[in-house]
C-alpha positions, 0 to 999 in steps of 0.5 A, a space after each residue: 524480524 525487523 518490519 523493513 527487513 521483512 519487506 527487503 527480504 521479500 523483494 530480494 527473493 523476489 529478484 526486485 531491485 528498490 531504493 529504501 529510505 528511512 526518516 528520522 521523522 514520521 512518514 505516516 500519511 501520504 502528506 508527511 511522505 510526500 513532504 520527506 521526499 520531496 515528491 507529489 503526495 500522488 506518487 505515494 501508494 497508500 495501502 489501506 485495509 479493508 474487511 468482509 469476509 475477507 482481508 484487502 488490502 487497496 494500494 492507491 494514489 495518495 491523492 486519491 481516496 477509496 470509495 467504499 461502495 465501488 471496492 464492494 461492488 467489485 469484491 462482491 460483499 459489503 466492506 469496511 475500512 479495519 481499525 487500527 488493531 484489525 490492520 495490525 492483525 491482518 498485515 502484521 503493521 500499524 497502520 501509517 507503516 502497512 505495505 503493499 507486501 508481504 503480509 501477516 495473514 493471506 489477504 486480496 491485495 488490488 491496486 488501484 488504477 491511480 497508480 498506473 500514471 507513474 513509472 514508479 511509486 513510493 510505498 510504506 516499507 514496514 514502519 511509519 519512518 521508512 519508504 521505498 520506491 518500486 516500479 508501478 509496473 514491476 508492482 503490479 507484476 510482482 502481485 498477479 493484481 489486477 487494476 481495479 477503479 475504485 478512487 472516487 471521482 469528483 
């Protein structure tokens, strides 16, 4: 199945209603979507992977970066961001196109509270040319996820 495709497929049967798009040029950093929409690199949820004992998945601002020291204090183990062919593995995406659903392998997805300074967020849709757009809120809903703090401060 297509990447995308996979993730309408599962917003449709989760009865969430979200604007796709899809670029002839790569959107695989938060600086490249930000630029294709025409929109703040902020309000681009950026999903990045981490490893212990077991698979998270941060979806934070794409202003903001995780510090790692925070997420293992809130999982409780120590962590590391995944490499490119652990991401794959896990989520069943390349990195610079992982969602913030549905993923290959179980995995803890958190959201971070960057998030929640919009009403809506622009994520990666399976591929790193296509982005959709969800409400944070409905996002949050949708996940049973709770709002976790772990951008670092400045």
């Amino acid at each position: 199945m297509d990447f995308v495709e996979s993730v309408k497929r599962f917003l449709l049967n989760n009865r969430v209603d979200a604007e796709f798009r899809v670029f002839e040029q790569s959107t695989k950093n938060s600086q490249l979507a930000a630029n294709a929409l025409g929109c703040s690199v902020s309000q681009i949820a950026k999903s990045i992977v981490f490893l212990g004992e077991r698979v998270y998945v941060v979806v934070i601002s794409g202003d903001k970066r995780v510090d790692t020291n925070k997420l293992s204090q809130i999982v409780g183990e120590r962590v590391r961001i995944a490499t490119p062919e652990e991401v794959y593995k896990f989520t069943g995406y390349k990195v610079g196109g992982v969602p913030p659903f549905p993923h290959k392998e179980e995995v803890k997805v958190l959201l971070d509270s960057s998030l929640k300074r919009f009403a809506y967020v622009w994520a990666a849709a399976g591929c790193e040319n296509a982005l959709f757009k969800i409400e944070v809120n409905k996002m949050f809903e949708l996940l049973g996820a709770k709002e976790v703090d772990v951008a670092i401060t400045s």
